[in-house]
N, C-alpha and C positions, 0 to 999 in steps of 0.2 A: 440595223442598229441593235436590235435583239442578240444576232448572235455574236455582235462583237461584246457586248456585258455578259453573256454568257462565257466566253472566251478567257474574257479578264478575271472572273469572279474562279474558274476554274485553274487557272496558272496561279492566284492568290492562295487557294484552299491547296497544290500541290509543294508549294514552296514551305506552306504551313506545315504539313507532314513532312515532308521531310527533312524541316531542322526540326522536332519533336525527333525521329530518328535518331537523329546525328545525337542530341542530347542527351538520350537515352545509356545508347551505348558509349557515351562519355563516362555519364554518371557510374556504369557495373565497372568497367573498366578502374577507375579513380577508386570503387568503394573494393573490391578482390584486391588489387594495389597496397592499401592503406591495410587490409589486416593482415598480409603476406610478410609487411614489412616490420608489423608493431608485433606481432606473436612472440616474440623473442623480449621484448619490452613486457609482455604482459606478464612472459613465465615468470621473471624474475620480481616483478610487483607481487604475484602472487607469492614467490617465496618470502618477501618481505613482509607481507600481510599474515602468513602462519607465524613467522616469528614474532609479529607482535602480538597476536594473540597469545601465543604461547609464553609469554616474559608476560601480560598480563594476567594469566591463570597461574601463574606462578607468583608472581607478587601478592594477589589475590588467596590464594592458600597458603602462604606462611604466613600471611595476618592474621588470616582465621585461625592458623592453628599455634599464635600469640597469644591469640583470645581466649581459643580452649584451654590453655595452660594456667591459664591466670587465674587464680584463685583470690588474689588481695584486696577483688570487691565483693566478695558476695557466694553465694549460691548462683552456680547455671543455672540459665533458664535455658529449658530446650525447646525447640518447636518442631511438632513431626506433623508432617503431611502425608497424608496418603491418596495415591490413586489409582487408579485401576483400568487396564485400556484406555488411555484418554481421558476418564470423568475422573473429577475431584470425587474423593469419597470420605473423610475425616482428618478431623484437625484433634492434633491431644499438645499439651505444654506440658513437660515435664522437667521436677526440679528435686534431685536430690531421690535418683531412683521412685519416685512417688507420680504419678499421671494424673491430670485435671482436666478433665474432658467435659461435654456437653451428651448424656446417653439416652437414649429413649427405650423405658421398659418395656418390656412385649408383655405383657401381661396384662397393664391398664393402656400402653401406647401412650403413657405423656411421658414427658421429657426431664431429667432430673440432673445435678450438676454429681460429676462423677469423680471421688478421689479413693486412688487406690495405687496397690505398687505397680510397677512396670518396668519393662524388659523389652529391649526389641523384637528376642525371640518369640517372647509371651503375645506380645502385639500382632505379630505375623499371624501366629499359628490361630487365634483367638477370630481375628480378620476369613480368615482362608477356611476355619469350620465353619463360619458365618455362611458366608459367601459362597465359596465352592467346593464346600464337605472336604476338601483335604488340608494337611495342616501345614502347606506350603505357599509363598504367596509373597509376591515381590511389588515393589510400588512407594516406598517406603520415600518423605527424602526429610533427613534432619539435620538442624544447623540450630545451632546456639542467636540469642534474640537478645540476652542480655544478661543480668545480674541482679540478686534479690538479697537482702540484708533479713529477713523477715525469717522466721521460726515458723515449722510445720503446722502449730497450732494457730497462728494467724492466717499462716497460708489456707490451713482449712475454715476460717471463721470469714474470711473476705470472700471464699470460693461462693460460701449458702451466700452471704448478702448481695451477691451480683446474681444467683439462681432467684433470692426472693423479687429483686426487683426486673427481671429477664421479660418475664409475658408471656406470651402468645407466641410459639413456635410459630415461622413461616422458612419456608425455603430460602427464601430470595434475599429477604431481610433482615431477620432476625434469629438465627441458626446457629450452630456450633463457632463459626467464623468470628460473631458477632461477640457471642457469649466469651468466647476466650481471649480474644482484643480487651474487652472492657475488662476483664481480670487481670492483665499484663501491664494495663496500665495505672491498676492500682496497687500494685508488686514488685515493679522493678524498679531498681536503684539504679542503674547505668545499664545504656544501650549498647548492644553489639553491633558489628558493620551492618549485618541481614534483619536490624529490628524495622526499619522503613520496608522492607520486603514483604514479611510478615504484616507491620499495621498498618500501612496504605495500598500493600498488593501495588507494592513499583517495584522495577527489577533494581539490582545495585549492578555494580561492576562486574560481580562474581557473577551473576546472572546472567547479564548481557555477554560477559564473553562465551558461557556457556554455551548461548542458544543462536553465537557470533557465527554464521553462515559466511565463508569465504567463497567465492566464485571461483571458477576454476578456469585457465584462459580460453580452453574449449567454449566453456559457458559464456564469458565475456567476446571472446567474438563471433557467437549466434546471435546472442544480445543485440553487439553492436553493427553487424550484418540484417537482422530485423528490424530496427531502429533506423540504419540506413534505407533499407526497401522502404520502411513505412513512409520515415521524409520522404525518399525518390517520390512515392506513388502521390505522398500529398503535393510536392512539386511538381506532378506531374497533372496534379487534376489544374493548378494554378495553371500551368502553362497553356492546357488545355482550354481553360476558361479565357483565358486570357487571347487564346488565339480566336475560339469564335465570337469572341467580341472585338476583335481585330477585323475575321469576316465580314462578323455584321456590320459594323460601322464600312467596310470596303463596300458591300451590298449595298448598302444605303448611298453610298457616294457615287458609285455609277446610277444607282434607281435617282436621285436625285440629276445628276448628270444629264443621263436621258430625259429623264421631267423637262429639263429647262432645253435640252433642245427640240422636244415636241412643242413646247410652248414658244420657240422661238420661229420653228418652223411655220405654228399655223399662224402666230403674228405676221410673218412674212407673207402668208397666204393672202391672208387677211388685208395687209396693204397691197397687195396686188388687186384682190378684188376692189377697195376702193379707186383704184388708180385708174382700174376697169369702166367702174359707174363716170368716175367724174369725164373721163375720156368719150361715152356714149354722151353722157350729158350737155357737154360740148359740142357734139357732132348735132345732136339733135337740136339745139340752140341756135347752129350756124347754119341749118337747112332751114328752119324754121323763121330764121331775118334775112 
């Protein structure tokens, strides 16, 4: 009896593996297939994708440079960032060649609101002695924010009353960033496309197609060749699971199987032995009258 549940349990466990096989080599088969055939569909999504990106950086830079032309609201406002490998390093607004910055004196090391002329060159070279003793220095990136109606002598009367009421310099919180937000927005008369950029730090359209990362169809079908392996492997843990609990529940059916014919067996025994007694019993009864 033993080794016939051994028998069975072992042709159940061989039929298991080898449709996991079969499966296997279905699935590489189907997935090599599918990107052999689509590459050609990809290259040309890909061409379609630079062209839209490219008709969006171009719509996107003739508005802005509608914007920079227009003089019929106001004084630009400019906004310059600067950074330097990677770190943000200063913010300045500037309007009508004049710069409004947030500076920290070396002298006493507090922080004081800063108006003065300005030039990009000036800004560069000014940065680059700072920083790294030569008067070179790239990092620069500036876009127009909006539009001011106001006279330089206001401009400079609102610059002190946002330093007097500024605080407590902190990095995080209250910084250059902070300091020239809360001025812009008591200065400007009409926004530009990149002032949401500027005072909420969200990309606009200019932005996002900027920093718009296309895939390339090499890249899309690693992708989607990795993405297939992954599914396959997690399909394949399913199947896997799936199958030894197919086992188990088989194992169980023969240990149960077997059960009930040991149990039927010694029943059987079992009424043999009584059949046994009552038979002596008998005999012993009939000698004994």
């Amino acid at each position: 009896m033993a080794a016939t549940v051994f028998i069975a349990v072992f042709v159940v466990v061989g039929v298991l593996v080898v449709l996991n096989i079969i499966w296997i080599i279905y699935r590489r088969r189907h997935t090599v297939r599918y990107n052999a055939i689509s590459r050609q569909d990809l290259e040309e999504e890909y061409q379609r994708q630079v062209a839209k990106k490219d008709e969006r950086m171009r719509v996107e830079v003739e508005k802005r440079k509608a914007e920079e032309g227009d003089t019929t609201k106001g004084k630009h406002i400019w906004f310059s960032r600067y950074v330097q490998n990677g770190r943000f390093k200063h913010w300045v607004l500037i309007i009508e060649n004049t710069k409004y910055e947030l500076r920290r004196d070396m002298s006493s090391g507090n922080y004081r609101a800063n108006v003065d002329s300005w030039t990009i060159d000036q800004e560069k070279r000014e940065a680059a002695i700072a920083e790294r003793k030569i008067p070179d220095v790239d990092g620069y990136y500036v876009c127009l924010i909006g539009w001011t109606e106001k006279g330089s002598e206001e401009l400079k009367r609102i610059c002190d009353e946002v330093m007097a009421r500024f605080g407590t310099y902190n990095i995080v919180w209250n910084n250059c960033q902070g300091f020239l937000q809360t001025f812009a927005d008591r200065v400007v008369s009409e926004k530009a496309s990149d002032w949401v950029w500027f005072r909420e730090n969200t990309k606009t359209e200019y932005q996002e197609a900027q920093a718009l990362k296309i895939p390339t169809p090499d890249e899309i079908i690693a992708a989607n060749r990795s993405a297939a392996q992954g599914q396959m492997n997690a399909q394949n843990q399913q199947r896997i699971q799936h199958n030894l609990h197919a086992m188990h529940r088989q194992i169980h059916q023969q240990s149960h199987i077997q059960l009930q014919n040991q149990i039927q067996v010694q029943n059987q025994i079992q009424l043999q032995n009584q059949i046994q007694m009552q038979n002596q019993i008998q005999m012993q009864n009939q000698m004994t009258g």
